[in-house]
N, C-alpha and C positions, 0 to 999 in steps of 0.2 A: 520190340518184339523179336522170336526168335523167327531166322528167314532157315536154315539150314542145320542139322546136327550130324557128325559124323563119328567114332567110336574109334578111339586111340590104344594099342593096346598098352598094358597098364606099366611096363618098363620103358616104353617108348617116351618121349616128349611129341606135342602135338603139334609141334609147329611142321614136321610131315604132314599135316590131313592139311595144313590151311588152304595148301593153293585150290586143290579141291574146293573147300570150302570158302573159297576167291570165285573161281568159275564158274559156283552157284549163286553167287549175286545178280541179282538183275540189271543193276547198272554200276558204276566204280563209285565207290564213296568219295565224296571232296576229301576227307581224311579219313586214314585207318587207324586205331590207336590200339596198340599194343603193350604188352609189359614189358619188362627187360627180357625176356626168356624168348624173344622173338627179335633180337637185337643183332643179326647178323646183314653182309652187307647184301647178302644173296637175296635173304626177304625183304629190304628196304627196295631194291632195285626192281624184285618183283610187283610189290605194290603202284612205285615209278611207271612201270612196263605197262599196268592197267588203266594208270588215269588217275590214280590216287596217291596222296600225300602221306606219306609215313608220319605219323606224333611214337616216336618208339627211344626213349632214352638210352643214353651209352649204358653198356654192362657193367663198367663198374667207373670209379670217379679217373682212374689211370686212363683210359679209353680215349681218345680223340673224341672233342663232343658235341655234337649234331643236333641240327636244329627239331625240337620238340617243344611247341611251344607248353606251358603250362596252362591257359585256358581253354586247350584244346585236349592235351593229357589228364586232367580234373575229371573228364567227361568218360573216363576205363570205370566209375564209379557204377555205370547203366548196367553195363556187364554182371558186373559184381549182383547188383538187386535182381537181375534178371534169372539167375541162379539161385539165389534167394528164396524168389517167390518159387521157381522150379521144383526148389529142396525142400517146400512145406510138402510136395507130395513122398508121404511115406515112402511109395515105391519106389520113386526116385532117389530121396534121399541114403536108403539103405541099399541098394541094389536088391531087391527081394527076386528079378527076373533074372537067371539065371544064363540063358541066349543072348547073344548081341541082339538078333533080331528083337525079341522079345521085350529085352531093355530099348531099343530107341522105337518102339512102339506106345511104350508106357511114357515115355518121355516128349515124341510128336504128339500125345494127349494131354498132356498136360501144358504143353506150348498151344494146341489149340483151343483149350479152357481157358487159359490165359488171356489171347488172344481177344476169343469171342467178348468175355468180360471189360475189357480195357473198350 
């Protein structure tokens, strides 16, 4: 389930918003699992710094390569579904709200329909 949403702007990459979205966790994950796109040594050390274990593969295969295990990486799949189910809502899907506010309103509701359901 979703614990936190924050709104990136759309040129940006969002691995900006994560630690934000690090600080709203309740407590540290045992692991954090990430994609490549989140593969620098700044954010692994960040995760470190909290209590938690990075699963985040090297950038590319030239890379120096770091422990990630694969039964722990398999598991970026939740993400994925969780978005998913997110995206059957029209509003979210297509951005139909216009406001940032507005968009992570239609989007905290449909995280809490989710929610409530599960």
């Amino acid at each position: 389930m979703a614990v936190a949403f924050c709104l990136a702007p759309g040129q940006a990459h969002e691995s900006r918003q994560a630690p934000e979205l690090l600080a709203r966790m309740p407590r540290p994950a045992l692991w954090s699992v990430a994609d490549r796109g989140y593969a620098s040594h700044e954010f692994r050390q960040r995760l470190w710094d909290r209590g938690s274990r990075p699963a985040i593969p090297a950038k590319t295969s030239d890379r120096e390569p770091v422990a990630c295990p694969d039964w722990i990486y398999n598991n970026r799949n939740i993400v994925e579904r969780l978005w998913g189910k997110l995206k059957e809502w029209r509003a979210v899907a297509t951005r139909y709200e216009k406001t940032a506010a507005s968009f992570l309103g239609i989007l905290a509701l449909a995280a809490t329909i989710l929610w409530i359901r599960s």
